[in-house]
N, C-alpha and C positions, 0 to 999 in steps of 0.2 A: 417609519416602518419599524415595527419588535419583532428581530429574530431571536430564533435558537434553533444553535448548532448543536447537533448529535454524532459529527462526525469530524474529528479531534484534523485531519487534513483538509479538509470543510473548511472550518474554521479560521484555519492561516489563507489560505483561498479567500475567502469572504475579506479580509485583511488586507491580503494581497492586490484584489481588484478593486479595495480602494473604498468600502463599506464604508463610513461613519462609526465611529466605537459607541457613539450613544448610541447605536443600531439593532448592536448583539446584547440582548438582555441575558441570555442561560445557555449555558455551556456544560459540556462533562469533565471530568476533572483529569483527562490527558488530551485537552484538548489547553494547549500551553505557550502555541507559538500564535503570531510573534508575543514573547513576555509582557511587555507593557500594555498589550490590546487588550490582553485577554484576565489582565493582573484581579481586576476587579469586578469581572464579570461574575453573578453567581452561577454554580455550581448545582445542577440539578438532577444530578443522578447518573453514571455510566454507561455508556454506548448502548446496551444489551438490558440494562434495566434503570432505564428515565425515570423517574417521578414525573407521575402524567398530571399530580394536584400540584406539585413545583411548578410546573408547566407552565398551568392552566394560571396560576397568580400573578401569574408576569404578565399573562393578558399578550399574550405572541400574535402577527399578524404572519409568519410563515415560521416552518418547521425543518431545516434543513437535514438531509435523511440519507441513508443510502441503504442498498437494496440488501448487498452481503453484511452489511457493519450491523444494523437497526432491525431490531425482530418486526416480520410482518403483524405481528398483535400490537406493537406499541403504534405501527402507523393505523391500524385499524379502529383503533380505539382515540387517537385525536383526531381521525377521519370523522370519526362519531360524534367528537364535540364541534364539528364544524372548524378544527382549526385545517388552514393550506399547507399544503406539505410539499416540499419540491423535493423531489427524489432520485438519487445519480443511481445509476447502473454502468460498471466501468470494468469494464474485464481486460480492458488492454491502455497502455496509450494512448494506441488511435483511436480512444472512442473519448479520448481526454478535452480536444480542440473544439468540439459542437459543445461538450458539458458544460463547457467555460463561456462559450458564446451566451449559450441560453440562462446560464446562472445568471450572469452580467445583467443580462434584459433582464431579466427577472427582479434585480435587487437595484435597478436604474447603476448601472455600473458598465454600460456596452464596450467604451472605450478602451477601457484598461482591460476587459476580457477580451476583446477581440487581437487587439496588442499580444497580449501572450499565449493568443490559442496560435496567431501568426507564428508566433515563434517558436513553439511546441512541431506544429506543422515544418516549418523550415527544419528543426532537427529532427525529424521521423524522415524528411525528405533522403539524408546521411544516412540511414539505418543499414546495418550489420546484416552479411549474408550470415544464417544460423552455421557455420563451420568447424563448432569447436571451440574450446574443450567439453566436454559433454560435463555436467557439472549438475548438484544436486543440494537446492540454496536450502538450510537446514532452518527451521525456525523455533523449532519446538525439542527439548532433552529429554524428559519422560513422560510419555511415550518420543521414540523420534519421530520428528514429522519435518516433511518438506513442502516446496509449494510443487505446485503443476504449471505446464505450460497453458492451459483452460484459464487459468486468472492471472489478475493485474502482474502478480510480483514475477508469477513465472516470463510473462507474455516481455515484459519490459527488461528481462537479461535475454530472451532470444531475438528481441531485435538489436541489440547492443552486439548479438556473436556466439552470444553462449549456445549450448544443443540442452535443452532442458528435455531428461524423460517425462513423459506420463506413466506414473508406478500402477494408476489406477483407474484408465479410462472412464470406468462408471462410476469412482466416485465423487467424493465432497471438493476435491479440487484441494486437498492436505492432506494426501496420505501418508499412513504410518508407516514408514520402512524397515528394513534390519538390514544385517550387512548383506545377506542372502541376494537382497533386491538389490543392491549397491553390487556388487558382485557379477550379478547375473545382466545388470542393463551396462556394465562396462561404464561406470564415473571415474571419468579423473580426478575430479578436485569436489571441494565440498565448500560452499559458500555457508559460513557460518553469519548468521544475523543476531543483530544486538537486541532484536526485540521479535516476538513478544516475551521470548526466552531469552536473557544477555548471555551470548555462550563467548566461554571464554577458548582460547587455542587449543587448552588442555585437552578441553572436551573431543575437540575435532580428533587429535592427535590418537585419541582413546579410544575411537571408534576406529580407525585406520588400522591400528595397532591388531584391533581383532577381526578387520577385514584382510590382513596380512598369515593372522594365524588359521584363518578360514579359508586358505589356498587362494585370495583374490591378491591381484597390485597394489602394490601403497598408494594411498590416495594422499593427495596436497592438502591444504585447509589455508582456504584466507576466510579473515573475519571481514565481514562490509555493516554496512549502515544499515539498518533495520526502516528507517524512515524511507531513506533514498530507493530500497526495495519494496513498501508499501502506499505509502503514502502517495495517492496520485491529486490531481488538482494543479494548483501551480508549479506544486514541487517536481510534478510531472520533469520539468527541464532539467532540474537539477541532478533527478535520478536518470533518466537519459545519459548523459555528461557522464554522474561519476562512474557507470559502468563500461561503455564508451572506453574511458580512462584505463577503466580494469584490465577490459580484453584485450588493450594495446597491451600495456607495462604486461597482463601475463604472456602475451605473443612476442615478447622483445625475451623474456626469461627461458619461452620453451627451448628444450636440447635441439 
């Protein structure tokens, strides 16, 4: 079997459950973990715009995809040349433990998928009543932008504890904030993420500062992992865990 991966979490998943390396023919170029799998795999173009003749030279016999990451024109157009496409749609966790099942059967990999969708499942089983602190995970510095509870990164800190707002029920599921919104929906703390923007404390601090002089509370700022916040698939457990982790240590610090 010649895959390629287009979806850089995909990728250590495919790894994870135990692929073959001569398996993954093309990858994107942050698609990097594990390092030695993926060291010598070519490189065919970025999440959002693949080289569909990269693709096609490799001679792929599936297309690994996913619905939010992968423009519906790039699946529509190797739909067209006849290549197979397996395609995740994953808006929470819980919709992590079937993904993994069915990738598994899919890439002759059931064992080791079923194995860790078990155990994905076993820690969804532990899941956090949403109680607090009401928190606002930042991804993006100009424009600001945070996640929603409507997708993966929001959905996987309110089951961990956190109270994540929706700023924008009808939107894109990232919307743009200002302090006004931080203000007006009462955030205590502001979950800074290292990716797709690395924000460093400063930033946080910067923002708090002028939500302060804008008659609102000082807000906290911890900085967390950008992967462990997006990246679902195998990593699914890991990000479970390390927020898990967070809402303890920060309920051991609250006054």
């Amino acid at each position: 079997m010649r895959i390629v991966s287009l979806v850089p979490s995909l990728t250590k998943t495919l790894a994870d459950l135990g692929l073959p390396k001569e398996h993954l023919v093309g990858r994107t170029p942050w698609c990097i973990y594990p390092e030695n799998y993926v060291a010598d795999i070519p490189v065919i173009g970025g999440t959002k715009t693949p080289n569909i003749g990269k693709i096609m030279a490799l001679d792929p016999d599936l297309i690994i995809m996913d619905k939010e990451e992968n423009p519906l024109e790039v699946f529509n157009e190797l739909k067209k040349k006849g290549i197979d496409c397996f395609v995740t749609e994953v808006e929470s966790p819980l919709d992590v433990p079937e993904m993994l099942r069915s990738l598994g059967k899919r890439i002759n990999c059931e064992t080791i998928g079923e194995k860790i969708a078990a155990s994905i499942e076993q820690e969804l089983e532990h899941k956090m009543a949403s109680t607090g602190p009401k928190v606002a995970a930042m991804i993006w510095h100009d424009p600001l932008m945070c996640v929603s509870p409507t997708r993966y990164s929001g959905s996987i800190l309110e089951l961990c504890g956190f109270i994540v707002p929706d700023f924008e029920p009808n939107g894109n599921g990232y919307p743009v904030v200002t302090t006004n919104h931080l203000i007006e929906h009462g955030i205590e703390g502001m979950l800074l993420s290292s990716e797709p923007h690395n924000f460093a404390l400063e930033e946080g601090e910067a923002i708090s500062e002028r939500v302060v002089r804008e008659g609102g509370q000082r807000i906290w700022n911890v900085c967390i992992d950008g992967e462990a916040l997006t990246w679902f698939g195998t990593h699914t457990l890991h990000g479970l865990k390390e927020f898990k982790a967070l809402y303890e240590d920060l309920k051991m610090k609250a006054p």
